[in-house]
N, C-alpha and C positions, 0 to 999 in steps of 0.2 A: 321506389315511386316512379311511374312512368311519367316520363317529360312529352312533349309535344314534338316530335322533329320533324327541321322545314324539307318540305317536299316541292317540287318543280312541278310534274304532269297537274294539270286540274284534274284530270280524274280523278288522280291520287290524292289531292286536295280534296274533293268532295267526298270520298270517301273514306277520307280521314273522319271529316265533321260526323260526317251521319254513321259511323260507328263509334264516336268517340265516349268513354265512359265518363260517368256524371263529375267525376274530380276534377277532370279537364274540360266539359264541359262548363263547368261555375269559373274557371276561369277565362273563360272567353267571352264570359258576361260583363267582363272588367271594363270601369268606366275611366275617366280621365274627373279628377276630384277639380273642383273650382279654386282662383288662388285664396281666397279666403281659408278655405278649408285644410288647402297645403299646407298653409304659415301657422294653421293651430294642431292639428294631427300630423304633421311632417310626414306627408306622405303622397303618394303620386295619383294611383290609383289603387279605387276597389270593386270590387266586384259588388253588382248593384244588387238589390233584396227590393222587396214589397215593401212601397211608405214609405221609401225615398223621393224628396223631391229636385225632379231633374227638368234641364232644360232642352231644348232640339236643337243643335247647333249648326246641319244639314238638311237639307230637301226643301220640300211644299210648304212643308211645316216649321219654318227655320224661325225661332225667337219664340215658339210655344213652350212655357212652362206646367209644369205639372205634375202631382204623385202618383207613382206608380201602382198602380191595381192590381196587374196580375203578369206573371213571366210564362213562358212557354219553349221550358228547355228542349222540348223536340225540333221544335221549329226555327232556334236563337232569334228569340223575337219578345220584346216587351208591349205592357200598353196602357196609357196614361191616360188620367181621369181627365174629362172632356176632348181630349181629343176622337172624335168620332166624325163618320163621313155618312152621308145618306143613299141609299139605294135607287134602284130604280123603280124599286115598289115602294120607297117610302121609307120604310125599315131605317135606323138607323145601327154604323157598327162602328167598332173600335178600329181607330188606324192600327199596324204593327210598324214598330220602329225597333231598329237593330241597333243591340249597346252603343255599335262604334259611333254613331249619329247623335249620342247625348252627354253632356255632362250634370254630376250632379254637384247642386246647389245646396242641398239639404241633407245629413244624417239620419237612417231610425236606428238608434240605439239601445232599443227594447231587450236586444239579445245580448246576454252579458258574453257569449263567446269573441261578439265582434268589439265588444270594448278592449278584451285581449287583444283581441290584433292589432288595434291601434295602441294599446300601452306597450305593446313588445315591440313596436316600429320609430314608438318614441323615443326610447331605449338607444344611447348613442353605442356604436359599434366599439368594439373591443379594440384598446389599440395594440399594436404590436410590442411584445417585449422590448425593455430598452437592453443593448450589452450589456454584457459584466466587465467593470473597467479591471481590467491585471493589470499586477504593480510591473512596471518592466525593470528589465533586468541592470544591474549596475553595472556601469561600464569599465572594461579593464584599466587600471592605473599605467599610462607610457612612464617606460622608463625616461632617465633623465639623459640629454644630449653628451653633459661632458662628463657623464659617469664610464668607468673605461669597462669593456666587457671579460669577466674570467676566465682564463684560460681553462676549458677540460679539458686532465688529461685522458690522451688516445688510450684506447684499451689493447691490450697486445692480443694481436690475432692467431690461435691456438693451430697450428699445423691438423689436419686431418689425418686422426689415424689409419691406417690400412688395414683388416682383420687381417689375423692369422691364416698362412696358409695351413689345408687342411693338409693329415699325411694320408696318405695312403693302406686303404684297410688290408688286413692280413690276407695273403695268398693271393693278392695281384701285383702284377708286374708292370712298370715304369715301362711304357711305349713312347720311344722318343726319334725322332726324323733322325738320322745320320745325315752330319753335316756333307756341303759339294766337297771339302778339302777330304774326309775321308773316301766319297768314293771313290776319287781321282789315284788314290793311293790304291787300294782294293785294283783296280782295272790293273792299274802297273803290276801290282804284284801276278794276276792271273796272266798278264802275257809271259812276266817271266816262267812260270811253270809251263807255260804249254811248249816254250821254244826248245828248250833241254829235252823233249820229247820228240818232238819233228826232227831234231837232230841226231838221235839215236834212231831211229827210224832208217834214215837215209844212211847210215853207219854201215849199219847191217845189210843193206841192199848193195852198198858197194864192197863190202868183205863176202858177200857172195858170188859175186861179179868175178871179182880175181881170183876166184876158188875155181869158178867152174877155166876160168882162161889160163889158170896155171894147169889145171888136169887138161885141159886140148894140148 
């Protein structure tokens, strides 16, 4: 359902009016109901119909009563039985007075749709569900002060096993670092073998030596 929404420009204002569709037109024909009328149809305002009788509460014409003749939704403009003005030629015409300038004082109830809307207005509003009461919950029993408290006992805390080492699969061999006290040993042993060599060495260069200085 399209709603009305307020606009700032006047332009936009006027040209809301004068394209407005007749739905929202009938409601801007809406009047202000008299207190009488509020206290027996509980209701604020209604949009005014033909063969209501209303009063002017504004303008030239303020405190004229009178029923309604004829509306002219193009122009939001009603016009009430004798209220007429005279011409310059004599002629007499209908003043037009705009909804917001009048209240009515009288009902036509002819139309059984508009009796609806006042029985459905009468109609006191739904009220709101009440809670659903929940039982609340029982509260824990305290123990008693000079009750003494039981001892548990400790549970004995199980050592963690270590898995199995795994062995080693067939046709590979154990690669393992040779300790520093082995290689320290290893180095001595190779100096001993190289020295027993340097020494035969030099052996031999001096049993040659004397060979040749025995034969001079």
């Amino acid at each position: 359902m399209q709603k009305v929404r307020p606009v700032t420009k006047p332009s936009k204002q006027r040209k809301m009016l004068f394209e407005a569709p007749d739905h929202i037109r009938h409601r801007l024909f809406a009047a202000h109901l008299s207190p009488e009328l509020r206290a027996t149809h509980i209701a604020k305002s209604l949009p005014v119909r033909s063969g209501d009788t209303v009063r002017v509460m504004r303008g030239d014409r303020k405190g004229f009563e009178g029923k309604i003749t004829r509306i002219n939704l193009k122009k939001y403009r009603i016009y009430l039985e004798g209220l007429t003005r005279e011409k310059v030629d004599g002629t007499t015409i209908f003043v037009p007075v705009h909804p917001s300038k009048i209240m009515i004082t009288r009902l036509n109830l002819d139309d059984k749709w508009r009796k609806k809307i006042l029985e459905r207005k009468q109609q006191p509003h739904k009220k709101p569900k009440e809670p659903v009461e929940r039982p609340k919950p029982e509260p824990v029993p305290k123990m008693p002060e000079t009750a003494e408290l039981k001892e548990v006992p400790e549970e004995k805390v199980t050592a963690i096993e270590k898995p199995p080492k795994r062995k080693p699969a067939k046709g590979t061999k154990k690669t393992r670092k040779p300790s520093t006290a082995k290689k320290e040993a290893e180095t001595e042993e190779t100096k001993k073998e190289i020295k027993p060599k340097a020494e035969k060495k030099r052996t031999k260069r001096n049993a040659a030596k004397k060979t040749e200085e025995g034969e001079v």
